[in-house]
C-alpha positions in Angstrom: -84.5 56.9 -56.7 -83.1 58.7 -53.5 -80.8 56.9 -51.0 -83.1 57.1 -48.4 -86.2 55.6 -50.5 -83.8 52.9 -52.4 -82.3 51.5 -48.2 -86.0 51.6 -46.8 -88.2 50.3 -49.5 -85.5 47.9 -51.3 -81.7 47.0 -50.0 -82.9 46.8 -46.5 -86.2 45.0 -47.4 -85.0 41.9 -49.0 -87.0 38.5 -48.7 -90.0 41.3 -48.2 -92.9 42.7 -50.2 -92.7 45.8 -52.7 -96.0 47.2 -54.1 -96.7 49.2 -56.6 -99.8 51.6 -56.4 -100.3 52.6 -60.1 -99.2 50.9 -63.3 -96.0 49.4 -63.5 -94.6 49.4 -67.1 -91.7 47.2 -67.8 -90.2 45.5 -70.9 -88.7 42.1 -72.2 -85.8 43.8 -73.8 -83.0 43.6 -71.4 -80.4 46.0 -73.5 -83.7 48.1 -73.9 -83.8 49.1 -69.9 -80.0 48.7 -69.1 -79.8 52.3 -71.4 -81.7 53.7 -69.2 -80.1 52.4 -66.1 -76.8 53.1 -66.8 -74.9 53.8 -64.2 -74.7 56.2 -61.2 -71.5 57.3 -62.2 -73.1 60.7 -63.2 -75.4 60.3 -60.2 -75.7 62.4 -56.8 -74.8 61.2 -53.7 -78.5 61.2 -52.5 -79.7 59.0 -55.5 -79.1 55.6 -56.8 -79.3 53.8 -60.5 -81.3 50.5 -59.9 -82.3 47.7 -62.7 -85.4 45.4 -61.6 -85.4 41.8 -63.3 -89.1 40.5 -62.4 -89.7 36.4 -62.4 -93.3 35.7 -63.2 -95.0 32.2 -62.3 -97.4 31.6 -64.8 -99.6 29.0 -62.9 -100.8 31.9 -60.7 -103.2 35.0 -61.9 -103.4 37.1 -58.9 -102.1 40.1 -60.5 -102.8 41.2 -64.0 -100.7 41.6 -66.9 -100.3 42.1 -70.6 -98.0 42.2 -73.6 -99.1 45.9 -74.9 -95.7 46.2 -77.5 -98.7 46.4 -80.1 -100.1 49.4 -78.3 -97.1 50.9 -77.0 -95.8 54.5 -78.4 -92.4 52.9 -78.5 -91.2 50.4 -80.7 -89.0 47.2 -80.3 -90.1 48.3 -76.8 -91.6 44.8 -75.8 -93.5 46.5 -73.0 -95.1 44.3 -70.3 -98.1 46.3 -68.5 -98.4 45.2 -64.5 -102.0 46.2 -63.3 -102.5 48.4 -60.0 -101.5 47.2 -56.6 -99.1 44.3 -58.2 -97.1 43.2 -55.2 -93.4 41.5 -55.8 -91.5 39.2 -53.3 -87.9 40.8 -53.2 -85.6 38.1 -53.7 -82.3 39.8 -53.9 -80.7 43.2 -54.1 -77.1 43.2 -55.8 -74.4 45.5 -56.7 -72.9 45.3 -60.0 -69.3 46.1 -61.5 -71.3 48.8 -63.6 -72.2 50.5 -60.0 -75.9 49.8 -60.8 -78.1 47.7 -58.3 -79.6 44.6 -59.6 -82.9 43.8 -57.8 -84.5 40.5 -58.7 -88.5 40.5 -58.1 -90.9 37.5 -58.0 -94.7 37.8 -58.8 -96.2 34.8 -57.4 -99.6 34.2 -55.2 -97.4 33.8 -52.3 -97.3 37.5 -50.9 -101.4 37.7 -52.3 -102.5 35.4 -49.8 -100.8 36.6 -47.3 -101.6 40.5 -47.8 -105.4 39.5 -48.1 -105.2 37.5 -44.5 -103.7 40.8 -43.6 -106.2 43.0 -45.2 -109.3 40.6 -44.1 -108.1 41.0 -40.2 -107.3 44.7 -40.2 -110.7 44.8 -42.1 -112.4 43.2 -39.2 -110.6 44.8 -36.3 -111.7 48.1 -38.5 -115.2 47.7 -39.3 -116.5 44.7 -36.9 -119.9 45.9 -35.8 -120.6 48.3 -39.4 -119.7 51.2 -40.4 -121.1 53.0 -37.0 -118.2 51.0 -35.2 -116.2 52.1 -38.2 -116.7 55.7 -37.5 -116.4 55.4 -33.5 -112.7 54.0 -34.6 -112.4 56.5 -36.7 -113.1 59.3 -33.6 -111.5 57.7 -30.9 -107.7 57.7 -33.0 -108.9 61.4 -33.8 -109.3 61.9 -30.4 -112.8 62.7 -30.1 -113.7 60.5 -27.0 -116.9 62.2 -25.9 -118.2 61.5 -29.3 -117.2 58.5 -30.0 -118.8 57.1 -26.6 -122.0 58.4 -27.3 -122.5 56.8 -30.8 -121.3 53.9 -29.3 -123.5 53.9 -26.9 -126.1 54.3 -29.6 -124.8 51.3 -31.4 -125.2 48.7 -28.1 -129.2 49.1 -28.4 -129.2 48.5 -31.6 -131.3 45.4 -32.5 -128.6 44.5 -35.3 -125.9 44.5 -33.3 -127.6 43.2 -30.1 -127.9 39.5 -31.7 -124.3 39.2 -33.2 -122.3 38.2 -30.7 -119.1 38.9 -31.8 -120.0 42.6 -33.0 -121.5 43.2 -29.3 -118.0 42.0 -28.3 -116.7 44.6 -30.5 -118.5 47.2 -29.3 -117.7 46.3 -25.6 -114.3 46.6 -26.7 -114.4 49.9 -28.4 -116.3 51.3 -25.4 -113.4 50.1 -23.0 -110.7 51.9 -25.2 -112.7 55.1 -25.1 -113.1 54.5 -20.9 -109.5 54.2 -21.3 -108.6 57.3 -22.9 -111.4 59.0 -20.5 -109.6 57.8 -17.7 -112.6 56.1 -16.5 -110.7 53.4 -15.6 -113.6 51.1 -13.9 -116.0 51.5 -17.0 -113.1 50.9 -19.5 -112.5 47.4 -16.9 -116.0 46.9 -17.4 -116.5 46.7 -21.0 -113.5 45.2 -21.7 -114.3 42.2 -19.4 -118.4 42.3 -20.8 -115.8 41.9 -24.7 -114.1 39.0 -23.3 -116.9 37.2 -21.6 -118.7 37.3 -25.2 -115.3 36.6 -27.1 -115.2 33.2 -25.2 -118.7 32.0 -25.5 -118.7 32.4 -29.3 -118.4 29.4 -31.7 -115.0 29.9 -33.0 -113.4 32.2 -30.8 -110.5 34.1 -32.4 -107.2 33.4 -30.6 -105.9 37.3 -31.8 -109.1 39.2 -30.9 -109.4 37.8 -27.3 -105.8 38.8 -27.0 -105.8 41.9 -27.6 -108.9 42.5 -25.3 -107.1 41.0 -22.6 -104.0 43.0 -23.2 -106.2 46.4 -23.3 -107.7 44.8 -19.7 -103.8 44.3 -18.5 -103.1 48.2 -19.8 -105.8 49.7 -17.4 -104.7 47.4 -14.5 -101.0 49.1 -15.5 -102.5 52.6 -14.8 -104.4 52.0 -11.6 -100.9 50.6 -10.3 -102.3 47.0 -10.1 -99.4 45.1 -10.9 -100.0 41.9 -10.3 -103.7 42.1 -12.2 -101.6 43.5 -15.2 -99.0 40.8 -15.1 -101.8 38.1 -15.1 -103.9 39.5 -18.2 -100.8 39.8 -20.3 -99.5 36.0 -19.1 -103.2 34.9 -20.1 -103.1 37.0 -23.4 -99.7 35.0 -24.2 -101.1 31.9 -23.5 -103.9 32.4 -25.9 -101.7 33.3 -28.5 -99.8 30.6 -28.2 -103.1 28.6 -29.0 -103.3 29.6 -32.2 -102.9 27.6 -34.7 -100.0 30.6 -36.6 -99.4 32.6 -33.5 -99.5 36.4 -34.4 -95.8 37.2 -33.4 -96.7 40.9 -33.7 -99.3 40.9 -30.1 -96.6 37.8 -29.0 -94.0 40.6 -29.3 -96.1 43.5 -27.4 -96.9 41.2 -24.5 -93.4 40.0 -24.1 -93.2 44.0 -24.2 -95.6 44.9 -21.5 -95.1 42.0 -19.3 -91.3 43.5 -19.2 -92.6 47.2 -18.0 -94.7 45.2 -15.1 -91.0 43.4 -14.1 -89.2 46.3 -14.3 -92.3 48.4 -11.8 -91.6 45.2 -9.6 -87.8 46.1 -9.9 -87.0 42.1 -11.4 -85.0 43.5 -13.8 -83.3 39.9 -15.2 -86.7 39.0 -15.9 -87.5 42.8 -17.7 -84.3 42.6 -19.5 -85.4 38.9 -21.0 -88.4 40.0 -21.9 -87.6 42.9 -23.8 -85.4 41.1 -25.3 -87.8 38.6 -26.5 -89.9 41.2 -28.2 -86.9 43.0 -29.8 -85.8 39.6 -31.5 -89.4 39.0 -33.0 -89.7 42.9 -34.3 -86.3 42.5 -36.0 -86.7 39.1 -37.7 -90.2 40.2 -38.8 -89.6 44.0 -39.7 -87.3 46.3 -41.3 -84.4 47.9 -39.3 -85.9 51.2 -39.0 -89.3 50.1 -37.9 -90.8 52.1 -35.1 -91.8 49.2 -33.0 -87.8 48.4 -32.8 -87.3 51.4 -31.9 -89.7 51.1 -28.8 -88.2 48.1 -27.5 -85.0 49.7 -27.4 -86.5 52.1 -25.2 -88.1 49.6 -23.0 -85.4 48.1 -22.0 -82.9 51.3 -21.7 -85.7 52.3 -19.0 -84.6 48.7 -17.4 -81.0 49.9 -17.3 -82.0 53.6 -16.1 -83.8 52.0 -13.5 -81.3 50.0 -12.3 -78.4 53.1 -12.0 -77.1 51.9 -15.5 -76.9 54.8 -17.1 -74.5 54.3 -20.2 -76.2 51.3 -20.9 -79.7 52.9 -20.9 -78.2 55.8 -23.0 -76.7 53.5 -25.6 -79.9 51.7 -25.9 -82.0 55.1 -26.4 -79.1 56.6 -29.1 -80.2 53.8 -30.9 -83.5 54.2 -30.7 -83.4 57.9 -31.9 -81.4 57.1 -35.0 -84.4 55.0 -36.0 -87.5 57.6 -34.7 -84.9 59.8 -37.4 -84.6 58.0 -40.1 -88.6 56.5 -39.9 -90.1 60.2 -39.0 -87.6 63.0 -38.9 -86.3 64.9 -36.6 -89.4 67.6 -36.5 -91.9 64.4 -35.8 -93.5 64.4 -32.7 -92.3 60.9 -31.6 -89.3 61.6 -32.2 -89.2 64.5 -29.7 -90.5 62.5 -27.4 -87.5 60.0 -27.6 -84.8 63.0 -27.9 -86.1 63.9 -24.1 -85.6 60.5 -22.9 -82.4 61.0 -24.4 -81.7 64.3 -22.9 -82.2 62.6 -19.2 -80.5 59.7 -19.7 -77.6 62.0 -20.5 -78.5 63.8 -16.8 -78.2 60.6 -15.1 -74.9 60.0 -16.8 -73.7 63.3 -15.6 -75.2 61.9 -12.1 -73.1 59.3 -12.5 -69.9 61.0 -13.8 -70.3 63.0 -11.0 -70.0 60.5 -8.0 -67.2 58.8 -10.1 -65.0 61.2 -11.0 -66.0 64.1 -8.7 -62.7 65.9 -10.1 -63.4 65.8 -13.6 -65.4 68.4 -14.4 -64.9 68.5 -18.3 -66.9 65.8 -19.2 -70.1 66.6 -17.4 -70.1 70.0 -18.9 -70.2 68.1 -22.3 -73.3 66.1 -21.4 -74.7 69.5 -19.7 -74.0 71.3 -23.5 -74.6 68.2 -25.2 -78.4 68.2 -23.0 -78.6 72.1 -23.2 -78.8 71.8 -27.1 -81.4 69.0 -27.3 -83.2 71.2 -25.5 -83.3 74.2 -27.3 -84.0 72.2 -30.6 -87.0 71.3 -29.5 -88.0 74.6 -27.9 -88.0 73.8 -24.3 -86.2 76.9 -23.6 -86.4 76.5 -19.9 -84.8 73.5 -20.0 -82.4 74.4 -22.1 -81.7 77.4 -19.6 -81.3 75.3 -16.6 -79.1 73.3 -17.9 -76.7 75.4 -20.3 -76.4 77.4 -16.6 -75.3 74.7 -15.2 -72.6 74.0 -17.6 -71.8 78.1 -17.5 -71.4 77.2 -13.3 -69.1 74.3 -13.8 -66.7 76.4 -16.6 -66.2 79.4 -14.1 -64.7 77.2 -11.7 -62.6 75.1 -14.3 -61.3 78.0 -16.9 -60.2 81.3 -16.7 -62.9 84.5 -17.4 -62.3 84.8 -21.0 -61.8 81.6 -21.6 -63.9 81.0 -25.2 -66.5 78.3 -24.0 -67.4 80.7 -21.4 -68.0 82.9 -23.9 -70.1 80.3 -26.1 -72.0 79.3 -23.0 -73.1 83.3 -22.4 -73.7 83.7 -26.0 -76.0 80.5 -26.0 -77.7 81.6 -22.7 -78.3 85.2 -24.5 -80.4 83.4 -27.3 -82.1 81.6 -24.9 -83.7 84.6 -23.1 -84.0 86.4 -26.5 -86.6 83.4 -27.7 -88.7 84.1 -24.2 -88.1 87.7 -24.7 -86.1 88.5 -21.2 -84.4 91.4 -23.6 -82.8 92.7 -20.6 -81.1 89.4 -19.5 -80.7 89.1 -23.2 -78.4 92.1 -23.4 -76.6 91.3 -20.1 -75.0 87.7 -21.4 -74.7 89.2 -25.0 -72.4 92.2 -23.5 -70.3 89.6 -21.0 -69.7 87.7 -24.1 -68.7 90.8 -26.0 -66.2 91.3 -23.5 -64.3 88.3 -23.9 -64.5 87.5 -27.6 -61.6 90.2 -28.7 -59.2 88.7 -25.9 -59.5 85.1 -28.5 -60.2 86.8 -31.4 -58.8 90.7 -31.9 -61.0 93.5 -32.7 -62.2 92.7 -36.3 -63.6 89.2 -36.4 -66.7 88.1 -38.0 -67.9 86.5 -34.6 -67.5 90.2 -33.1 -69.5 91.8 -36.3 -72.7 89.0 -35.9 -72.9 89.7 -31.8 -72.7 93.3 -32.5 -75.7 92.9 -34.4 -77.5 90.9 -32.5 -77.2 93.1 -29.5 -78.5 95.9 -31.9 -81.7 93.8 -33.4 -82.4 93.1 -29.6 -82.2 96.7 -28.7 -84.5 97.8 -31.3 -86.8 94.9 -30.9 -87.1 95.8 -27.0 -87.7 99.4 -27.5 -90.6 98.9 -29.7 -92.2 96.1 -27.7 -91.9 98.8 -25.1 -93.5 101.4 -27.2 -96.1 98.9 -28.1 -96.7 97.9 -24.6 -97.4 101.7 -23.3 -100.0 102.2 -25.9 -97.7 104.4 -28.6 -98.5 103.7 -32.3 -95.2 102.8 -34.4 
C-alpha cells in the first residue's frame, strides 16, 4: 500500500470507518499472513507493509461471512470470506519492532447503523420528489440550469407531487438553487421561502432539511449585499439545528462558517475570528486532517486577517490550507488553483506590508515578487506572472549590479514568459540581455550558456515560420 493511501485511508483515520468495496479475503492463521507481511525492510519509500487483525462480534449479522478453508485453493489456509461493502471500525494503528504496521479492525453493527442513517438522508436529500427531482439534481451539479428549471417546472404540476407536501417543499427548494445559480436572485428568494413555508407546516418537520433551506435563503441575501437578512437566516438555521434531537455538526459547522463571512463584511472581526473558529474545531474532531472542508475554514478566516491588514497571519492560515487542497486533490485540481491565487495575493499584501515597514529592504519583497511570479506561471496566468516577475526585475536593478545572476534569472524567466504568449520578439530581447551576463558568472562553456543558446535558436525558427505561415507561404 502506498504512503499516501496507507496516512489517508488508515494511520490518520483511526476511531473511523474503512470499507471495503469487493471481497475481502482473510485467514485465521496468524503465521499464515505475517509471511506475507514481512517487513518493509525491502520496501520503497512510497509504500508500507501493513498486517490487519479483524475482531468480529458474533451477536451482530450486518455483514456477511464464511469459513471457505474447504473451498479455498490453498491449504492450511483457514480463509475467512468478508462479503462486499463490509465496513470495519479502526480501532488502532501501531508500529511494530518488525517495521510492520499493526492495524486492529472491529466488525460490529455500530458503523452499519450509522452509514445507513447516512445513506437514508443523502437518499432523501437526492431523490425527494422521484426520480424527476433526481435528474433536476443531477443537471443542476452538471450545470445545466436552463434544463433543470424547466423539468422542474414540469414536476410542480404534477398531481403526484402536488399532494405530498414535503416533496413540493423539495421541489421549491431545487427551483430556488437553480434561481440561484441563474442569478435570479428574487425567484431563487421566492422558492426558497414557498420550501420553508411547507417545511414548517408538515407533521414532523425535519430539523436538517429546514436548515439547509434557510441557509440557501441566507446565501442569496449574501449576494444581493443584504447583510443583516443573511445574518438572521443563518442565526435562525442554527437555532433549528440546535433543536434536534443529534444536531448535524456538519450544517452546525457551515453556519458558524457563513455567519463568520457576514462579521467579517460588517468588519466585527473578533466575532468572524470566533466563529470560524467554531466551525474549524467541529470539521477537525469530525473529519480527517486533510478534509477539504478544513481546508475552507482556514481560508475563511485568513480572509478575517487579510481584511484586517494582517497579512502574515492570513498567509499562514492559507499555506495551510494549500497543503491540504494538495494532498486531497493535487496540485493540477482546480480547487486547488483557486487556493494557490489566494495564496499568491496574500503574498502581495505581505510585500505591501514589507514595504511600509522596511521601506529599505528591498531583498525580501523581491522574494515574495519571485516567490508570486512562479505561482503564477504554474498555473498559466502568464500575465500575471509578467507583472509581477517585472516588478521583481525593477527592484534588482536598483539593488545589484548589471550582471549580477538573479538579474539574469529574472530576464531569462521573463523571456519564457513572452515565449508562452508568443511575443517572439520580446522573447529574443530578455533571452539576449541574459546571454550577456551569464559568461561574466559563468565563463564561456557552461551548460546554462549551451540551453539559452538553444532556446534563442528554437525561438528564432519557431518565429520565422509562424511568420511564413502568417503571410500565406506553405512550409
Amino acid at each position: 500500500m502506498s504512503d499516501s493511501e496507507f496516512d489517508k485511508k488508515i494511520r490518520r483515520s483511526a476511531g473511523g470507518f474503512l470499507s471495503v468495496s469487493g471481497f475481502f479475503s482473510t485467514t485465521a492463521n496468524r503465521s499464515y499472513v505475517e509471511n506475507y507481511a514481512g517487513n518493509d525492510t525491502n520496501e520503497t519509500d512510497r509504500t508500507q507493509s501493513a498486517l490487519f487483525e479483524i475482531e468480529i462480534d458474533e451477536t451482530v449479522n450486518k455483514f456477511q461471512y464464511a469459513d471457505i478453508s474447504k473451498n479455498s485453493a490453498f491449504e492450511n489456509e483457514a480463509e475467512i470470506l468478508f462479503t462486499m461493502g463490509a465496513v470495519f471500525r479502526i480501532q488502532s494503528v501501531d508500529h511494530d519492532s518488525r517495521g510492520v504496521w499493526s492495524v486492529k479492525l472491529k466488525l460490529t453493527g455500530e458503523e452499519y447503523e450509522e452509514l445507513q442513517k447516512l445513506t437514508h438522508r443523502m437518499i432523501d436529500k437526492t431523490l425527494g420528489g422521484g426520480p424527476k427531482v433526481s435528474l433536476a439534481s443531477l443537471m443542476i451539479k452538471m450545470g445545466k440550469y436552463g434544463e433543470a428549471q424547466q423539468l422542474l417546472s414540469e414536476i410542480i404540476d404534477d398531481p403526484s407531487i402536488i399532494i405530498d407536501s414535503k416533496a413540493l417543499a423539495g421541489v421549491h427548494h431545487h427551483l430556488g438553487l437553480v434561481y440561484k445559480y441563474m442569478e435570479q436572485e428574487q425567484n431563487a428568494v421566492k422558492h426558497y421561502q414557498l420550501s420553508l413555508q411547507m417545511k414548517r407546516q408538515l407533521e414532523e418537520p425535519e430539523p436538517s432539511s429546514l436548515a439547509c433551506t434557510m441557509n440557501c435563503l441566507g446565501l442569496v441575501y449574501e449576494k444581493q449585499d443584504n447583510s443583516a437578512k443573511a445574518l438572521e437566516c443563518f442565526e435562525e438555521a442554527l437555532d433549528i439545528c440546535r433543536t434536534a434531537s443529534i444536531p448535524d455538526q456538519s450544517i452546525i459547522a457551515i453556519l458558524y462558517n457563513n455567519i463568520g463571512v457576514i462579521y467579517d463584511k460588517q468588519r466585527q472581526f473578533p466575532k468572524a475570528l470566533v466563529m470560524h473558529g467554531k466551525a474549524l474545531k467541529i470539521r477537525r474532531k469530525k473529519l480527517p486532517t486533510d478534509h477539504l472542508d478544513i481546508a475552507q475554514s482556514l481560508v475563511s478566516i485568513s480572509q478575517v486577517y487579510d481584511s484586517q491588514g494582517k497579512y502574515a497571519e492570513a498567509e499562514e492560515h492559507l499555506k495551510k490550507a494549500l497543503e491540504i487542497e494538495k494532498d486531497s486533490l493535487g496540485e493540477d485540481f482546480e480547487d486547488t488553483r483557486k487556493i494557490s491565487i489566494k495564496y499568491c495575493i496574500g503574498i502581495k499584501n505581505l510585500c505591501k506590508l514589507f514595504q511600509r515597514c522596511l521601506p529599505q529592504e528591498q531583498e525580501p519583497i523581491i522574494e515574495c515578487l519571485i516567490v508570486i511570479s512562479q505561482l503564477y506561471y504554474e498555473y498559466n496566468m502568464f500575465h500575471d506572472a509578467l507583472e509581477t516577475r517585472q516588478r521583481a526585475l525593477s527592484l534588482q536593478s536598483k539593488l545589484y549590479t548589471s550582471d549580477h545572476i538573479d538579474i539574469a534569472s529574472s530576464l531569462l524567466f521573463i523571456g519564457q514568459l513572452y515565449r508562452h504568449t508568443k511575443n517572439y520578439d520580446q522573447t529574443l530581447v530578455y533571452f539576449n540581455q541574459c546571454l550577456k551576463i551569464y559568461p561574466v558568472n559563468y565563463g564561456e562553456e557552461h551548460v546554462d550558456i549551451t540551453q539559452l543558446l538553444r532556446k534563442i535558436e528554437l525561438t528564432t525558427n519557431q518565429m520565422n515560420e509562424e511568420a511564413i505561415v502568417g503571410d500565406g507561404v506553405p512550409l
